[in-house]
SEKOLGU-418279 format. One record per residue (C-alpha): residue number from 0; residue in three letters; chain; x negated, y negated, z. Coordinates in steps of 0.2 Angstrom, whole numbers, plus 5000, padded with zeros to 4 digits. Layout:
N
num,residuo,cadena,x,y,z
NUM,ALA,A,X,Y,Z .
...
END
This chain:
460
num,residuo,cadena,x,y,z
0,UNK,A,5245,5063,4958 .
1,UNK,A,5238,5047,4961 .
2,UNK,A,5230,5044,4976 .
3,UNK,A,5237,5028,4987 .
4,UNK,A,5224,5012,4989 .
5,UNK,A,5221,5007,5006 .
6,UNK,A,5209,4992,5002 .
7,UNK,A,5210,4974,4992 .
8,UNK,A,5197,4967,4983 .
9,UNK,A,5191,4956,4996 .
10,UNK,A,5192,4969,5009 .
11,UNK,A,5181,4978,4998 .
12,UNK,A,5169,4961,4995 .
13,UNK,A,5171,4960,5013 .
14,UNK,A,5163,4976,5018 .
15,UNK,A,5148,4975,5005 .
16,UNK,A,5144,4959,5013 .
17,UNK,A,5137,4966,5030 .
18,UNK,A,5123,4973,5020 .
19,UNK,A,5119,4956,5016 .
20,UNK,A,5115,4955,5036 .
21,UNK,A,5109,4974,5035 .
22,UNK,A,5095,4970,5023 .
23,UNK,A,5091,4953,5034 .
24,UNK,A,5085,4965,5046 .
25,UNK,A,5077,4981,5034 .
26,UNK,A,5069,4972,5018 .
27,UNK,A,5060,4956,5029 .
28,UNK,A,5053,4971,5042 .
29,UNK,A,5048,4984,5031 .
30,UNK,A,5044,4972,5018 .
31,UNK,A,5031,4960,5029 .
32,UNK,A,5030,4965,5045 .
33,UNK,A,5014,4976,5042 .
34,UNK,A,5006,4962,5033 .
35,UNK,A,5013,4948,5046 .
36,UNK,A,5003,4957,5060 .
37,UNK,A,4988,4963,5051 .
38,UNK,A,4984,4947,5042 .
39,UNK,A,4991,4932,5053 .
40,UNK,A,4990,4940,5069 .
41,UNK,A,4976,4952,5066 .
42,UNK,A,4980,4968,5074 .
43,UNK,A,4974,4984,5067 .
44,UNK,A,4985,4993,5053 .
45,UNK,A,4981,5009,5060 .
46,UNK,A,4986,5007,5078 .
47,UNK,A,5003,4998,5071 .
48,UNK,A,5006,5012,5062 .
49,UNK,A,5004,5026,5077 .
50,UNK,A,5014,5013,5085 .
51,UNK,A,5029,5017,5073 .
52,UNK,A,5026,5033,5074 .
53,UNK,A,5028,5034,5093 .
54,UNK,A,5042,5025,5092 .
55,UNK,A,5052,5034,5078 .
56,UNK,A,5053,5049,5094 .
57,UNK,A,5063,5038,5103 .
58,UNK,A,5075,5035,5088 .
59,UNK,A,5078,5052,5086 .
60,UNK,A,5088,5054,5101 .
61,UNK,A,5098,5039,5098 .
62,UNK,A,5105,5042,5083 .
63,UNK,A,5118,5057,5085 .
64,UNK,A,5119,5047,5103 .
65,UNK,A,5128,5035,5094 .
66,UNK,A,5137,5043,5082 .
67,UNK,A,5147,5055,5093 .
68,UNK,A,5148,5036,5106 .
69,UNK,A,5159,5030,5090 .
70,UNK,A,5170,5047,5087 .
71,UNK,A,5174,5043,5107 .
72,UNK,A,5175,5025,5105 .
73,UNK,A,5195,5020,5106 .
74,UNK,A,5198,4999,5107 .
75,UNK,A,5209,4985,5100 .
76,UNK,A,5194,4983,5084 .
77,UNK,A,5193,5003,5083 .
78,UNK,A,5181,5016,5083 .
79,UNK,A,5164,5009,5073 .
80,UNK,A,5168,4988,5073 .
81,UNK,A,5164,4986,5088 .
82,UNK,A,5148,4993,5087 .
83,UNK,A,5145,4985,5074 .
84,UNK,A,5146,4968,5079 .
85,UNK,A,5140,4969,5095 .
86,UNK,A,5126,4978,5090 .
87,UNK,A,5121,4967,5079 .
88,UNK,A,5116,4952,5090 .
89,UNK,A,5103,4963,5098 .
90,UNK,A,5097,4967,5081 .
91,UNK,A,5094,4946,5077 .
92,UNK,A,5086,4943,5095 .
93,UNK,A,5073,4959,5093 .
94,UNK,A,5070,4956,5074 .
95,UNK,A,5066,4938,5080 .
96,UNK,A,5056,4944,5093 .
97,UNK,A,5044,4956,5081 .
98,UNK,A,5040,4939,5072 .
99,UNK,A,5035,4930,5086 .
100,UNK,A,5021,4939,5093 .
101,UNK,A,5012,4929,5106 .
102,UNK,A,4994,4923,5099 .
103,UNK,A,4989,4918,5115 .
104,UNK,A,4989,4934,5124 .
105,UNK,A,4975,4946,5122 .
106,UNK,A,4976,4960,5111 .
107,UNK,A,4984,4975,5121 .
108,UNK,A,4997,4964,5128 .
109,UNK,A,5001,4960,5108 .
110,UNK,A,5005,4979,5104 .
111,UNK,A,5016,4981,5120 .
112,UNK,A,5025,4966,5113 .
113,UNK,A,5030,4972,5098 .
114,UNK,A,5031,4989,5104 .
115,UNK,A,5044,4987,5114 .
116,UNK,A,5054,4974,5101 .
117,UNK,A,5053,4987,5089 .
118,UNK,A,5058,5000,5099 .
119,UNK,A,5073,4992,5105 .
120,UNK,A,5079,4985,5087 .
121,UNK,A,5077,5000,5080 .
122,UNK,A,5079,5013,5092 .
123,UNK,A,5094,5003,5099 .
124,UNK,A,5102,4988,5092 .
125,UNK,A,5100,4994,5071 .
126,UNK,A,5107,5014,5076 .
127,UNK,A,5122,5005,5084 .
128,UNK,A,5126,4993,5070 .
129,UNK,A,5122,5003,5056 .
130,UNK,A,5129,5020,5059 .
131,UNK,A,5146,5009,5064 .
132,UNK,A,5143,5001,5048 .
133,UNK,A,5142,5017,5039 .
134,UNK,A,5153,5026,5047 .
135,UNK,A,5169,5011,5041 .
136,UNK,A,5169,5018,5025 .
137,UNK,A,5179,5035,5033 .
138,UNK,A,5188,5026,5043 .
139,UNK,A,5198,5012,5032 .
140,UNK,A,5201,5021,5017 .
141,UNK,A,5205,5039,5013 .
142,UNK,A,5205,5035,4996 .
143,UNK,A,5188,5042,4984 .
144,UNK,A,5188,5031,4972 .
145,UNK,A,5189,5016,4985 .
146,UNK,A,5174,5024,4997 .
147,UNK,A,5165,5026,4980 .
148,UNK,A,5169,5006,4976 .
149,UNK,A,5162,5002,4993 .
150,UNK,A,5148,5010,4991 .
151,UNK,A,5144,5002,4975 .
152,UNK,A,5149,4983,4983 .
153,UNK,A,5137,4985,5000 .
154,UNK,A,5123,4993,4989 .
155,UNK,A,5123,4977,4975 .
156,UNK,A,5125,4964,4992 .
157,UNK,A,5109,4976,5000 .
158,UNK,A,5100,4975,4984 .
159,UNK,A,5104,4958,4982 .
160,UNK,A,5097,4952,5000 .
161,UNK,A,5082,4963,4996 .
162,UNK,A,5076,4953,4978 .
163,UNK,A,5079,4935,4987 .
164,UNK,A,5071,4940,5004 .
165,UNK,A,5056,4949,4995 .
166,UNK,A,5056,4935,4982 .
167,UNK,A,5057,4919,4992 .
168,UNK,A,5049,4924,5010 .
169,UNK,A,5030,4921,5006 .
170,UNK,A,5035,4903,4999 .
171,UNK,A,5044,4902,5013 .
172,UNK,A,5031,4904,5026 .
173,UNK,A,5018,4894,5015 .
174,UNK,A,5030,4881,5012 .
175,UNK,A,5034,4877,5032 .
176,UNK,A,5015,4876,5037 .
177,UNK,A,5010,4896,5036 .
178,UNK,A,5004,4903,5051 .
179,UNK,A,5010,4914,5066 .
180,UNK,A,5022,4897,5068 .
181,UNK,A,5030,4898,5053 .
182,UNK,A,5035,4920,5050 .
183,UNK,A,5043,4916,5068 .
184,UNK,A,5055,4900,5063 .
185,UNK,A,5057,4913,5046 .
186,UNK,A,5063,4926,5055 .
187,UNK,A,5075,4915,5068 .
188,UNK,A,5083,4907,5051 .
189,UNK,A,5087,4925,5043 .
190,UNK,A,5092,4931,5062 .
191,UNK,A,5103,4918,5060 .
192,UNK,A,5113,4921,5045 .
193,UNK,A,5110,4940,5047 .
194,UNK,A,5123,4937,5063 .
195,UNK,A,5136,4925,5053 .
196,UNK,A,5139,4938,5041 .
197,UNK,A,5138,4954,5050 .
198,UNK,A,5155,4945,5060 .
199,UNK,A,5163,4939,5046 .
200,UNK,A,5160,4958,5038 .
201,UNK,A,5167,4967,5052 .
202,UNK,A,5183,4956,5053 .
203,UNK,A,5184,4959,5033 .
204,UNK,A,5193,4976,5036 .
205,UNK,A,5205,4986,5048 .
206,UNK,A,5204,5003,5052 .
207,UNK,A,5216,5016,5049 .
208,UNK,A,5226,5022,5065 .
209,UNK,A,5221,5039,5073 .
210,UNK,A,5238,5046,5066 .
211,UNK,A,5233,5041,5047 .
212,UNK,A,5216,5047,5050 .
213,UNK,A,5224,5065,5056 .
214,UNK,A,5237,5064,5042 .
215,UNK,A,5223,5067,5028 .
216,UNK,A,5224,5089,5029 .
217,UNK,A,5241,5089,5039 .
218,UNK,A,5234,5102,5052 .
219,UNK,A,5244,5105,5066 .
220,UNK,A,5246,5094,5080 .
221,UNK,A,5237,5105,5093 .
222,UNK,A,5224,5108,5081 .
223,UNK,A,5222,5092,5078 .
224,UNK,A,5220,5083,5099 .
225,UNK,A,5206,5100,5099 .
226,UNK,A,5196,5096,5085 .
227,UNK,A,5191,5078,5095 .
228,UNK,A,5182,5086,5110 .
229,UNK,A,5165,5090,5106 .
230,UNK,A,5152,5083,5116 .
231,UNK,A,5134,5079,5110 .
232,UNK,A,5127,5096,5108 .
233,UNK,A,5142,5101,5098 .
234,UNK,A,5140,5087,5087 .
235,UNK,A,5122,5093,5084 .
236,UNK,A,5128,5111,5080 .
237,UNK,A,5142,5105,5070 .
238,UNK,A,5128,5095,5059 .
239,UNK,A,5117,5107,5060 .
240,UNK,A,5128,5119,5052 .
241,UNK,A,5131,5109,5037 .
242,UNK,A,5118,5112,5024 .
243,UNK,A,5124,5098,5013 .
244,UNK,A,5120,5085,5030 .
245,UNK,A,5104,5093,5028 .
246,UNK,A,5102,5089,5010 .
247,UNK,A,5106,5072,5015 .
248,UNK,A,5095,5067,5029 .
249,UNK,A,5081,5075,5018 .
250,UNK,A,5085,5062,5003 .
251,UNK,A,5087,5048,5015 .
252,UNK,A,5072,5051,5021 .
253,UNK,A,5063,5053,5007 .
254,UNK,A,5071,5036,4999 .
255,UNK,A,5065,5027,5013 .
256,UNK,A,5047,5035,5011 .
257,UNK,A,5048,5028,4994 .
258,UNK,A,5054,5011,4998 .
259,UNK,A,5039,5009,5014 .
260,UNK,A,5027,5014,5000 .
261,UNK,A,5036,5000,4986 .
262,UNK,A,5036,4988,5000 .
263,UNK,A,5015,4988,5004 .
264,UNK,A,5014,4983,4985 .
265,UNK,A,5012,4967,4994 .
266,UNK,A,4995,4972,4997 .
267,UNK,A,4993,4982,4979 .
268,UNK,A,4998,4965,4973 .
269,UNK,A,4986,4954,4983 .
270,UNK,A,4970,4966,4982 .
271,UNK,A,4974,4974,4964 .
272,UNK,A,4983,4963,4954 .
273,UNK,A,4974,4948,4963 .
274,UNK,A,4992,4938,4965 .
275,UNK,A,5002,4941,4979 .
276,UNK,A,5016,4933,4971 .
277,UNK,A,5019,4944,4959 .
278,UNK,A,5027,4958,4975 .
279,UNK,A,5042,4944,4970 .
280,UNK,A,5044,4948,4953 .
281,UNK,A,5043,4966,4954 .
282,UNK,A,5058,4964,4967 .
283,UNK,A,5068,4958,4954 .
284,UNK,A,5062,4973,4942 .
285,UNK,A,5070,4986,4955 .
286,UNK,A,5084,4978,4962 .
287,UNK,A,5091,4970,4945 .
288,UNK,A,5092,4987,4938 .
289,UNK,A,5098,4993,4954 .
290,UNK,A,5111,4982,4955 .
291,UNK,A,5118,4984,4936 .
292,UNK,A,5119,5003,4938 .
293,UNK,A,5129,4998,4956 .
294,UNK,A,5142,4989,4944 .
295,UNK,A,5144,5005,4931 .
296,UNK,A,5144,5017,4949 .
297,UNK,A,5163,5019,4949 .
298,UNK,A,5168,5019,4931 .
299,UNK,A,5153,5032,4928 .
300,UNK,A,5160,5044,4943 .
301,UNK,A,5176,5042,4936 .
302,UNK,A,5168,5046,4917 .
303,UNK,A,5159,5060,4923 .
304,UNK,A,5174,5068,4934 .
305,UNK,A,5162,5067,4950 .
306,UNK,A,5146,5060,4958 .
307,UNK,A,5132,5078,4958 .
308,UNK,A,5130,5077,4937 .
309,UNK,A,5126,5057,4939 .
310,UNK,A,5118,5058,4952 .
311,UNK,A,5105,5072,4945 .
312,UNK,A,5106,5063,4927 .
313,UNK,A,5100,5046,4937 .
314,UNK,A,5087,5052,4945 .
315,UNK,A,5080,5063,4931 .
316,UNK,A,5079,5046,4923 .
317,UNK,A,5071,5038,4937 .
318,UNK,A,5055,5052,4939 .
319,UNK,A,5051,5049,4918 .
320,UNK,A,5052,5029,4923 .
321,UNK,A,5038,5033,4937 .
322,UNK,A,5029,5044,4928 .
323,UNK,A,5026,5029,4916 .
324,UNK,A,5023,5017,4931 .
325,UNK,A,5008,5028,4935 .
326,UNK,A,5000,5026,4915 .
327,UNK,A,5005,5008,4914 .
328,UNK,A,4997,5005,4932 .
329,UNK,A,4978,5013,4927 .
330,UNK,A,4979,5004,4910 .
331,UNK,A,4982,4987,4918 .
332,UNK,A,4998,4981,4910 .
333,UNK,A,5009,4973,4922 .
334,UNK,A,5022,4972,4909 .
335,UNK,A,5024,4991,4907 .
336,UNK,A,5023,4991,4925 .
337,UNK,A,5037,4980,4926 .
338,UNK,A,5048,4989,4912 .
339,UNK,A,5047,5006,4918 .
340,UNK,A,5048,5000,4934 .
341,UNK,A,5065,4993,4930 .
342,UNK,A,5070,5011,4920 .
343,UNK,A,5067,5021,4935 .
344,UNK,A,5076,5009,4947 .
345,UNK,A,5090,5010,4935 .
346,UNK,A,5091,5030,4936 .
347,UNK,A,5090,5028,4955 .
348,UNK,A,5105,5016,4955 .
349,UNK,A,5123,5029,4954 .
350,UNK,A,5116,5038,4968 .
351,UNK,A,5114,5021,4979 .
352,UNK,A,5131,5016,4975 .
353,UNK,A,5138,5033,4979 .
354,UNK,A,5130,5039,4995 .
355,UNK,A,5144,5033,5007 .
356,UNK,A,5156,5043,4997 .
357,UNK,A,5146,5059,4998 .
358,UNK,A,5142,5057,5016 .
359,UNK,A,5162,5057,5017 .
360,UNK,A,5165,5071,5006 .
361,UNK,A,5149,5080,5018 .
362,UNK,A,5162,5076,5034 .
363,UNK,A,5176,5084,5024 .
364,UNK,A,5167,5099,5023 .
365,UNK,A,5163,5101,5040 .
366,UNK,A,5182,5097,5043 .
367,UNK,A,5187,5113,5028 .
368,UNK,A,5174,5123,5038 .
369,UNK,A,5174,5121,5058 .
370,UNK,A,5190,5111,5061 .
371,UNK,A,5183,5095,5069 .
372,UNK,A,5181,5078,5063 .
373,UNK,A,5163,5070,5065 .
374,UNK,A,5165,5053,5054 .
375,UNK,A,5152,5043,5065 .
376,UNK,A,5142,5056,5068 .
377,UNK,A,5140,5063,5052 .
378,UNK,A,5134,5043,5045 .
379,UNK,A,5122,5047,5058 .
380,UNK,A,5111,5051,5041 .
381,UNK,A,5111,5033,5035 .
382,UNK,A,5104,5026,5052 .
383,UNK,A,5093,5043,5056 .
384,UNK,A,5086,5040,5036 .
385,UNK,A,5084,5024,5036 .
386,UNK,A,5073,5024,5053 .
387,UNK,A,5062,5039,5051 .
388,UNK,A,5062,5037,5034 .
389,UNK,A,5058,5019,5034 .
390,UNK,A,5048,5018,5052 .
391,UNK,A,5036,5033,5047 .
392,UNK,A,5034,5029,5029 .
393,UNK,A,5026,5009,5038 .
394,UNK,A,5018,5020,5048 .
395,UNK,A,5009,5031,5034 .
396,UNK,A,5007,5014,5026 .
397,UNK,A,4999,5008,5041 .
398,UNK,A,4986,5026,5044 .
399,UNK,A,4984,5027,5024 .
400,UNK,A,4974,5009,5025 .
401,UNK,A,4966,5011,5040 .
402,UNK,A,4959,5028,5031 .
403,UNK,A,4954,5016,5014 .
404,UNK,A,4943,5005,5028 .
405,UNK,A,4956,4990,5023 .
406,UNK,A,4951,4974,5032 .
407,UNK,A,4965,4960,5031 .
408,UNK,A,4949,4948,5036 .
409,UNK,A,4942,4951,5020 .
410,UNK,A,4947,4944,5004 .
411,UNK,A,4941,4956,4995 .
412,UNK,A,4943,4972,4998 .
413,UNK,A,4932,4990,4997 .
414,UNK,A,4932,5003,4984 .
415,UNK,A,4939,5015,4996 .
416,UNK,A,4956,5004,4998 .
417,UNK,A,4958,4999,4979 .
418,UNK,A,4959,5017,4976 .
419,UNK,A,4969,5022,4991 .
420,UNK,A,4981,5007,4985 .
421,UNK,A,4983,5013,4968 .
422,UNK,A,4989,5032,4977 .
423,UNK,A,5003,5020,4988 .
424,UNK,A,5011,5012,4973 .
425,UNK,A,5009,5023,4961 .
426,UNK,A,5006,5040,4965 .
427,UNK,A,5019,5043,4980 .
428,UNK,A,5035,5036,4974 .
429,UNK,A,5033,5048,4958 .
430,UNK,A,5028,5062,4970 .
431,UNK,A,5044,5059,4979 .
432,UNK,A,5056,5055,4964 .
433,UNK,A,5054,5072,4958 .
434,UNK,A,5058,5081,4978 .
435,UNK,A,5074,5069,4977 .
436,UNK,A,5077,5076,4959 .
437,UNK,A,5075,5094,4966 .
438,UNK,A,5086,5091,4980 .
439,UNK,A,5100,5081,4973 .
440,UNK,A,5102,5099,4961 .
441,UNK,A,5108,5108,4975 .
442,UNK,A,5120,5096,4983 .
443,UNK,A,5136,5100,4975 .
444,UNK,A,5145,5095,4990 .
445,UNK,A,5163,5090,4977 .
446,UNK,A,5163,5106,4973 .
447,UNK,A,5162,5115,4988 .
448,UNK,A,5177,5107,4995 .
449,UNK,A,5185,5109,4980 .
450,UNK,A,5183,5129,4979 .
451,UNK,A,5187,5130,4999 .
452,UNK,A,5201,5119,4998 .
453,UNK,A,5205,5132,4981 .
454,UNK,A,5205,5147,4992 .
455,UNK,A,5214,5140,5007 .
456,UNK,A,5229,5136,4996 .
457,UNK,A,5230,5152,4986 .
458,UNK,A,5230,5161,5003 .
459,UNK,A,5245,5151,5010 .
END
């Protein structure tokens, strides 16, 4: 039986596009904020990294903090919108903030300073918006194939934003004068337009009422007003329990590892290539071939009768493309560099498009297996992911140079960072490619509904 469509295209279009405001925030702060404060401002990459680090302890509360706040959350806009959008105007005024660090103060009162902005966007403001954000794609549809297409529409909008923001900032900020002047008027403009759309994005869709969400398994009534009260604890347990959430806070972390080790190519590109303008046309390298594979996503799911075969099929494509990064990388070409670069972002692509949809098929198995639904909660992943992940691989980034004796006074740099950079970029993301690769062979979360759902029925 076919299943009923809950979305139009544009709600669909709609939805990717907060991504658009998502990756405003992500790809400008993992991408330059490390370079912004070591080399303009001139604050040590080492103590910015322990920095992160400290601050990714405070994240880890807030993230199932949220969550379960938006399985509770009832209003006129619903459980996760309005998170979402009020969320995100903290995000624009801290993200402006990080940017803006003050030159004339003296150097402890700069790490307070962006200390306490970067603790607040990401520990508050990003969580809030990004789990709500997530979290949408449970609550407006209950159809697969749609959550699989939003998926697919947010990750080629994310991608997207990530190419033109990697690709046009350091112009940008040459072009209006350079300076500590200029990555602060950057950062107000993609604040800006990061708040437009996240509003027009979360008035793209409507969620599903509590009694079409409750429909889905047709429990009983009782059954049903129980499984909502849980508190915080609970929710812990509950995800706790499921070993596929595991499996995806693990890979979440992991990409973002991978993505904070990509991203200080800006520095492999200014101190080993010598041109600092070719981090830009690598962007376009990974997220191109991202965002082609994004386009193939849903009919491929549907080809393959499920997302775990593609999934493992992409990235066994994705760890022989790094593997060639690596060679291409010691022999000097930056067109093999380029190439396998692209093949490898190209078998990453089906499991960016379908993340969201096997986060939801995670939820479903906590439902089949403890009885309680924990859609914002369990998206607590994405946000969780994206912040440790993200916040600790900057900060490795951060420890790893300051190890190499890097010195962003210098233009040229020592042996000892050359060699440590050439570990970052090339090294690392091959290194992690293959755990994803291990992982993603275990979490076969389809069929695990599918044989418990098998059982329940043959038992009625």
């Amino acid at each position: 039986m076919q299943e009923k469509t809950y979305l139009k295209w544009y709600n669909k279009v709609g939805y990717g596009s907060g991504d658009i405001a998502g990756n405003v925030v992500y790809a400008f702060l993992s991408s330059f904020a490390m370079i912004y404060l070591t080399n303009t401002i001139g604050l040590s990459s080492g103590i910015v990294g322990t920095l992160i680090a400290v601050s990714k302890l405070f994240d880890g509360f807030t993230d199932i903090f949220f969550g379960s706040m938006i399985d509770k959350t009832r209003s006129r806009l619903g459980r996760a919108r309005p998170w979402m959008l009020y969320g995100y105007v903290g995000c624009a005024v801290t993200l402006a903030a990080i940017f803006a660090v003050p030159t004339g103060w003296g150097t402890t009162a700069q790490y307070a300073w962006f200390f306490i902005a970067y603790t607040l966007l990401n520990g508050v403001f990003y969580t809030a918006n990004n789990i709500a954000y997530s979290a949408l794609t449970s609550l407006v549809t209950k159809n697969s194939k749609e959550r699989v297409q939003m998926g697919s529409y947010r990750f080629i909008f994310a991608f997207g934003t990530s190419l033109l923001i990697q690709s046009v900032t350091i112009k940008f900020v040459a072009m209006i004068g350079g300076g500590a002047a200029a990555w602060r008027t950057v950062a107000i403009v993609y604040a800006v337009i990061g708040l437009v759309i996240n509003t027009i994005s979360t008035f793209s869709v409507r969620e599903l009422s509590e009694e079409e969400l409750k429909e889905e398994l047709k429990e009983e009534k009782e059954q049903e007003t129980e499984e909502e009260k849980y508190g915080i604890l609970e929710a812990f347990k509950l995800l706790a329990a499921n070993k596929f959430y595991l499996m995806i806070c693990g890979v979440y972390i992991l990409q973002q590892l991978y993505g904070a080790m990509i991203n200080a190519g800006i520095y492999y590109m200014t101190y080993v290539l010598k041109n600092e303008n070719l981090f830009g046309v690598f962007s376009w390298a990974v997220n191109i071939p991202l965002i082609i594979a994004l386009v193939f996503t849903p009919t491929l799911v549907a080809k393959w009768k499920g997302m775990y075969k593609l999934n493992l099929g992409g990235y066994m494509i994705a760890v022989l493309g790094r593997a060639f990064v690596v060679a291409a990388g010691y022999m000097g070409s930056v067109p093999l560099m380029l190439a396998f670069t692209a093949i490898a972002a190209l078998g990453q692509g089906p499991w960016q498009g379908d993340m969201n949809a096997v986060i939801a098929s995670c939820s479903e198995y906590t439902f089949l297996t403890k009885g309680k639904r924990v859609d914002g909660t369990m998206y607590s992943c994405t946000s969780l992911g994206v912040k440790l992940g993200g916040g600790l691989g900057t900060a490795a980034a951060g420890w790893l140079l300051e190890l190499s004796h890097f010195d962003g006074r210098l233009e040229v740099q020592p042996d000892s960072c050359i060699n440590m950079l050439h570990i970052m970029y090339l090294w690392l993301p091959f290194i992690i490619d293959v755990i994803i690769m291990f992982v993603l062979s275990k979490m076969n979360v389809e069929e695990a509904n599918r044989k418990i759902k098998a059982k329940a029925m043959s038992e009625t």
